[in-house]
N, C-alpha and C positions, 0 to 999 in steps of 0.2 A: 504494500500500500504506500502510497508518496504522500507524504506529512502537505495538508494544507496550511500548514505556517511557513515551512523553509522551503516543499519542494524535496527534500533528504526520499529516497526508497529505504521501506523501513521492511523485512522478509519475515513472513509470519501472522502470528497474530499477536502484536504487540497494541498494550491500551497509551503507549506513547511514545513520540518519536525521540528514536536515541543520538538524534544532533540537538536538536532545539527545546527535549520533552516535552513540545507542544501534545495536548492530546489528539489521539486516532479516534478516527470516527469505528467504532465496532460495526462488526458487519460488513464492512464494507471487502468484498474480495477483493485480493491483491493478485496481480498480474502474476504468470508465473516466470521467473526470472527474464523479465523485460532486456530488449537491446535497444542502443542508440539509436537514432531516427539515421545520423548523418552518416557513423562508424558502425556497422550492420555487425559486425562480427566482437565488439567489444559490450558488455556489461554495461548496464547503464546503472549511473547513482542515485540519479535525481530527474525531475522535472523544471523544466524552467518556468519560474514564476510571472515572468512576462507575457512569452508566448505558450505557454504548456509541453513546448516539444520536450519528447526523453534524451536525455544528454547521459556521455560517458563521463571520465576522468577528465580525458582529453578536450570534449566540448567543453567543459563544466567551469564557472569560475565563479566567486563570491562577490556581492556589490551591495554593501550595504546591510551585509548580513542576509542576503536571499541569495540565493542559488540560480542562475544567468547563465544562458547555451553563450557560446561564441559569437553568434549571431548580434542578438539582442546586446550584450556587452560591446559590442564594437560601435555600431548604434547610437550606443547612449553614450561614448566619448565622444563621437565623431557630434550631437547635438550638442552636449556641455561644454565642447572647444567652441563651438557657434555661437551659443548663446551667454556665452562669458567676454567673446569679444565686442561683441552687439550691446550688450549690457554694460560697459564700462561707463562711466560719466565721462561729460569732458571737464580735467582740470580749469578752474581759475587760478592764478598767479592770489596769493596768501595775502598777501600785501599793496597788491591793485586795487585802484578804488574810481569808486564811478566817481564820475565829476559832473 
């Protein structure tokens, strides 16, 4: 089952997830040993919390404390380099004064 708090695959029937100890919803069937959507032949960890896809080690990366495909991760730097340049104020001179 994949923890809806972090996205973590949790194997079994666990009542909480052993990354985040978010609780497991009971009942809910767990895939049986899931693969990556992207890397077919590796294990996956996790879900990604953004788009849902199953990511391995290799897809898998942390932002904020959620669990992020490569995808999504690249994404969201390639927007916060954007939106940090775009956002800058423009400087006044400290000591300028209108007249």
């Amino acid at each position: 089952m994949f923890c809806p708090r972090c996205g973590t695959y949790n194997p079994g029937e666990r009542l909480a997830c052993y990354s985040c100890f978010g609780p497991l919803a009971k009942g809910t069937p767990s895939p049986p040993d899931p693969h990556c959507e992207i890397h077919t032949d590796n294990a996956a960890i996790g879900k990604c919390m953004t788009c849902g896809r199953v990511c391995c080690f290799e897809c898998a990366s942390l932002m904020d404390n959620r669990l992020t495909c490569m995808t999504c991760a690249a994404s969201a730097v390639l927007t916060s380099d954007t939106s940090a340049s775009e956002a800058k104020p423009k400087r006044k001179g400290l000591l300028s004064r209108k007249k």
